[in-house]
C-alpha positions in Angstrom: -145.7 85.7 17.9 -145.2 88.8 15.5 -143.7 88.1 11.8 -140.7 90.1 13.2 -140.1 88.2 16.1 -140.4 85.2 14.6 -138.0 86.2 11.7 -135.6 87.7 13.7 -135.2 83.9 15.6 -134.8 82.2 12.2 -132.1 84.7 11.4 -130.1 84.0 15.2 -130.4 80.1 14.5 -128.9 79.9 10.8 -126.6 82.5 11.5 -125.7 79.9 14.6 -125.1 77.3 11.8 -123.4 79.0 9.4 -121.1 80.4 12.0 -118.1 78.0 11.8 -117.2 78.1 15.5 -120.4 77.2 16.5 -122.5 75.1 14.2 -125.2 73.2 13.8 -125.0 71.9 17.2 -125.5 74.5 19.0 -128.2 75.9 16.7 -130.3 72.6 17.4 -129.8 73.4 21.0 -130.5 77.0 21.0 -134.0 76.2 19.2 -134.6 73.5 21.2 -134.2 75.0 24.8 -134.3 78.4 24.4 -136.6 79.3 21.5 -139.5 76.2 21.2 -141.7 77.9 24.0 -141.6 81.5 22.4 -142.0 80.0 19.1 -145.1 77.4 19.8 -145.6 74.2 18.2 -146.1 75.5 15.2 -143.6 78.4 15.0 -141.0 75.2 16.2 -141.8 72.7 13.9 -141.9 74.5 10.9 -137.9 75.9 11.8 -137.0 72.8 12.8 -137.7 71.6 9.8 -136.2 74.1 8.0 -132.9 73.5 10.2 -133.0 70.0 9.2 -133.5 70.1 5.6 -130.5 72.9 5.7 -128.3 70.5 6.8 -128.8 67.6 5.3 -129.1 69.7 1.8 -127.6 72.3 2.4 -124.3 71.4 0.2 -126.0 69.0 -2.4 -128.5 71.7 -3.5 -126.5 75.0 -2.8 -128.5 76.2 -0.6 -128.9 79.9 0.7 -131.3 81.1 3.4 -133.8 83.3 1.7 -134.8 86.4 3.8 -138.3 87.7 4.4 -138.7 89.0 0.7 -142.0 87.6 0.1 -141.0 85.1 -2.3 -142.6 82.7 -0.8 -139.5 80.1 -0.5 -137.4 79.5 2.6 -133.9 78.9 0.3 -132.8 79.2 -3.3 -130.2 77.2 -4.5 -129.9 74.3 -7.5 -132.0 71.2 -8.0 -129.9 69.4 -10.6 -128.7 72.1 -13.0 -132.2 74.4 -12.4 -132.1 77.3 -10.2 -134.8 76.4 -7.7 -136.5 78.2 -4.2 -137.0 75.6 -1.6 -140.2 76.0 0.7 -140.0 73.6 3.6 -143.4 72.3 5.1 -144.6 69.4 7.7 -148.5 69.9 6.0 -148.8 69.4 2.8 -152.8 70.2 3.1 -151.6 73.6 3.7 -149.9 74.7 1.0 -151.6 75.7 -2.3 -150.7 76.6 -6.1 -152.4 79.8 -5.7 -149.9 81.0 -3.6 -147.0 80.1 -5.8 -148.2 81.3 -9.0 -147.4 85.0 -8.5 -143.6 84.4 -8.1 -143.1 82.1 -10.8 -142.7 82.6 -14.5 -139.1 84.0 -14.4 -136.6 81.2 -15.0 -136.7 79.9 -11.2 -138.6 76.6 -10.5 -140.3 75.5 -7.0 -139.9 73.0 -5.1 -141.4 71.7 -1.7 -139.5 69.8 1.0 -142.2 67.8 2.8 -140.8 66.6 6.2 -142.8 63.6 8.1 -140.7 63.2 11.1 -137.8 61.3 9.4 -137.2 62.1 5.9 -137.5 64.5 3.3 -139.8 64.2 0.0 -139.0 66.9 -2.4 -142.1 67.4 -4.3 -143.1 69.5 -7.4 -145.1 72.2 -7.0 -147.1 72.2 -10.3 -148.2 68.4 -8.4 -150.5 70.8 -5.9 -152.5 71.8 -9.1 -152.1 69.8 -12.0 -152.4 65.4 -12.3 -150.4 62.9 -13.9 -150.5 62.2 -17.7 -151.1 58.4 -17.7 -149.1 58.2 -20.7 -145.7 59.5 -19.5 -146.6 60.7 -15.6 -145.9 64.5 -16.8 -148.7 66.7 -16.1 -151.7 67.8 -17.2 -152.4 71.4 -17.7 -155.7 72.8 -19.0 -156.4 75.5 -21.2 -159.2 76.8 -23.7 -159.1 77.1 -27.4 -161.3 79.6 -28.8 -162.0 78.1 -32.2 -163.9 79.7 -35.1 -167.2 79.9 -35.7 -169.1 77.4 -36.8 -171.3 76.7 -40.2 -174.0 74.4 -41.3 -173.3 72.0 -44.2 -174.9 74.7 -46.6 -172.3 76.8 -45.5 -174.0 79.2 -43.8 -173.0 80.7 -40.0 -174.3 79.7 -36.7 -173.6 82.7 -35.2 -171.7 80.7 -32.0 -168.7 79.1 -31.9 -166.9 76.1 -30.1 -164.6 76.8 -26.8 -162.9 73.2 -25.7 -161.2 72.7 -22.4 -158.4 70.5 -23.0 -155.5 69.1 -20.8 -152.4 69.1 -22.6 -149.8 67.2 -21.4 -146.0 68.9 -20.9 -144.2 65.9 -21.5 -145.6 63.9 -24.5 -147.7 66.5 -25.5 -150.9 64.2 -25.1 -154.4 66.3 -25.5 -157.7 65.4 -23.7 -161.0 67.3 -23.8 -162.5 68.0 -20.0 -165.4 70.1 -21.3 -166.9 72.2 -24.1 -169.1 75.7 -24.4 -170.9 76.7 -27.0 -171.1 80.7 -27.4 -170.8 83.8 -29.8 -166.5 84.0 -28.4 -164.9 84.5 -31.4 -161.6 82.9 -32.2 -158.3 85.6 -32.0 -157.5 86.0 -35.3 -161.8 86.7 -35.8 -161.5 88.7 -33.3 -158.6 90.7 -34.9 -159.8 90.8 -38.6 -163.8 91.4 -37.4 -163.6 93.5 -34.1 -160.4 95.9 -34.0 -161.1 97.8 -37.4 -160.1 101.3 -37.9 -156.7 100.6 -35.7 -153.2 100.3 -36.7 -152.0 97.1 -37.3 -149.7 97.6 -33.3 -153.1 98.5 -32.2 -154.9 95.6 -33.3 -152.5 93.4 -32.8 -152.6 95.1 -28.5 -156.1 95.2 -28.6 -156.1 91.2 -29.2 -153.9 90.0 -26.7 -156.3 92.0 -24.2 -159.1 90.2 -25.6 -157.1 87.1 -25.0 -156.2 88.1 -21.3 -160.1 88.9 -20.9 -161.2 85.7 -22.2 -158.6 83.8 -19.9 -159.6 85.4 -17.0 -163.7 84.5 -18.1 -162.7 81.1 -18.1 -160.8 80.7 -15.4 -163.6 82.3 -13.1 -166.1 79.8 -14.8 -164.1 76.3 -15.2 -160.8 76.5 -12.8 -158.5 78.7 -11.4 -156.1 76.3 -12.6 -156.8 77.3 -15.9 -153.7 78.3 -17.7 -153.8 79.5 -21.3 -156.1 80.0 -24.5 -155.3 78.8 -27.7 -156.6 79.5 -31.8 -157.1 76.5 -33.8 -155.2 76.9 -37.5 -154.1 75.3 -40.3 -150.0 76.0 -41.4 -148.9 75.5 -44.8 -145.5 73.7 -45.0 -144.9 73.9 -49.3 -146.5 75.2 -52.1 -148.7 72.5 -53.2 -151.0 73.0 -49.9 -149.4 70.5 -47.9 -149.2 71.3 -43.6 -150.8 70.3 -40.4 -153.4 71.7 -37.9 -152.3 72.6 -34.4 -153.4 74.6 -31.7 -151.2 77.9 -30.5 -151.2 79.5 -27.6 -152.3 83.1 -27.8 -151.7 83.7 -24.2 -150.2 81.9 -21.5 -150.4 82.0 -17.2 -146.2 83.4 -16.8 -146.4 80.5 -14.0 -146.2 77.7 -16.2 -144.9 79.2 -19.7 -141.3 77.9 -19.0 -143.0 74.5 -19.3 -146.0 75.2 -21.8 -145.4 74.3 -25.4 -145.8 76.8 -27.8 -147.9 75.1 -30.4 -149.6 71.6 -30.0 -150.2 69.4 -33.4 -153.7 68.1 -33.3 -156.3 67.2 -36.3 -159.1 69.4 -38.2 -162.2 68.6 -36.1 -161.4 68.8 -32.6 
């Protein structure tokens, strides 16, 4: 069956049940006798389910039928106070972050509603990419933090640099290494003072955050695609007498998960 055809059925049956002289009733029996065999098993299952989360939800999260506007989301409508798109499936083998990530980012969360049969489970979507901290039961997201170059003990450079993988945590902020390279990356501000010479400070200041977008997307091609930020490692000052704290700040960050990402992550001198 063509994406038309199919969409043009899913329009008849939840205009059916928004209609208030017909119902969901007669929707349910419109899909189930007249529309199951030129939907298939798949093309029936999936709008059944869709029918049934609609009515049992329907009210409790606001819920309004998205068209076919490639958003990848079968409603919108509230999940607590959070405006939220819906996508409905009977497989969760099926479904994948990737397919997500290029709709989110812009103040709207997503959820999936994961039907077996009988009930509903309404399940994160960051849970298709990213574990459980087994601190809090937040997750985990990873990044890289391009840190500065490295020095013997005489003081002299190595000429390579560190670049940790860590897994922050977006509840209690937890950090945990999953890997480290060794290589001649420097850190963003290096980058900025040492390789953007000869440009205005707008320029310089452009020309590093594409630096930080081409190391992100090196990194994410050679660790995970679930890869979502890099970060500099610095030292901040909080009086006069020296006094501060290290932490790790994120130079760039995947629009996906930046509603959830914190900004800057205390942590200790060596990492």
């Amino acid at each position: 069956m063509s994406a038309h055809n199919y969409n043009e059925i899913r329009r008849i049956i939840f205009s059916t049940a928004n209609n208030p002289n017909k119902g969901f009733l007669l929707a349910h029996e419109w899909l189930d006798s007249t529309y199951k065999s030129k939907l298939g098993y798949k093309g029936y299952s999936g709008l059944k389910a869709e029918l049934n989360f609609y009515q049992r939800y329907g009210q409790d999260f606001k819920l309004t039928v998205a068209g076919d506007m490639g958003e990848h989301a079968d409603f919108s409508g509230m999940y607590g106070s959070l405006a939220t798109r819906f996508d409905v499936t009977t497989n969760i083998d099926y479904k994948k972050f990737s397919e997500y990530e290029p709709f989110m980012g812009n103040g709207i969360s997503y959820k999936i509603a994961l039907y077996d049969k009988t009930n509903f489970e309404v399940i994160d979507v960051l849970d298709l990419a990213f574990p459980n901290c087994q601190w809090c039961g937040e997750h985990e997201i990873p990044f890289v933090a391009l840190l500065g170059e490295n020095y013997n003990r005489h003081g002299m450079p190595l000429m390579h640099n560190d670049q940790p993988t860590f897994s922050v945590c977006i509840g209690c902020q937890s950090l945990r290494e999953l890997k480290r390279n060794i290589d001649f990356i420097p850190s963003p501000s290096e980058y900025f003072e040492r390789h953007a010479m000869g440009e205005t400070e707008e320029q310089r200041l452009k020309s590093t955050q594409q630096y930080n977008i081409e190391q992100y997307k090196y990194f994410r091609r050679e660790f995970t695609d679930n890869l979502m930020g890099i970060a500099s490692h610095s030292y901040h000052m909080t009086d006069r007498k020296g006094d501060g704290y290290w932490s790790l700040n994120f130079t760039f960050q995947n629009r996906a998960v930046s509603d959830v990402l914190p900004f800057e992550i205390e942590c200790g001198h060596d990492i």
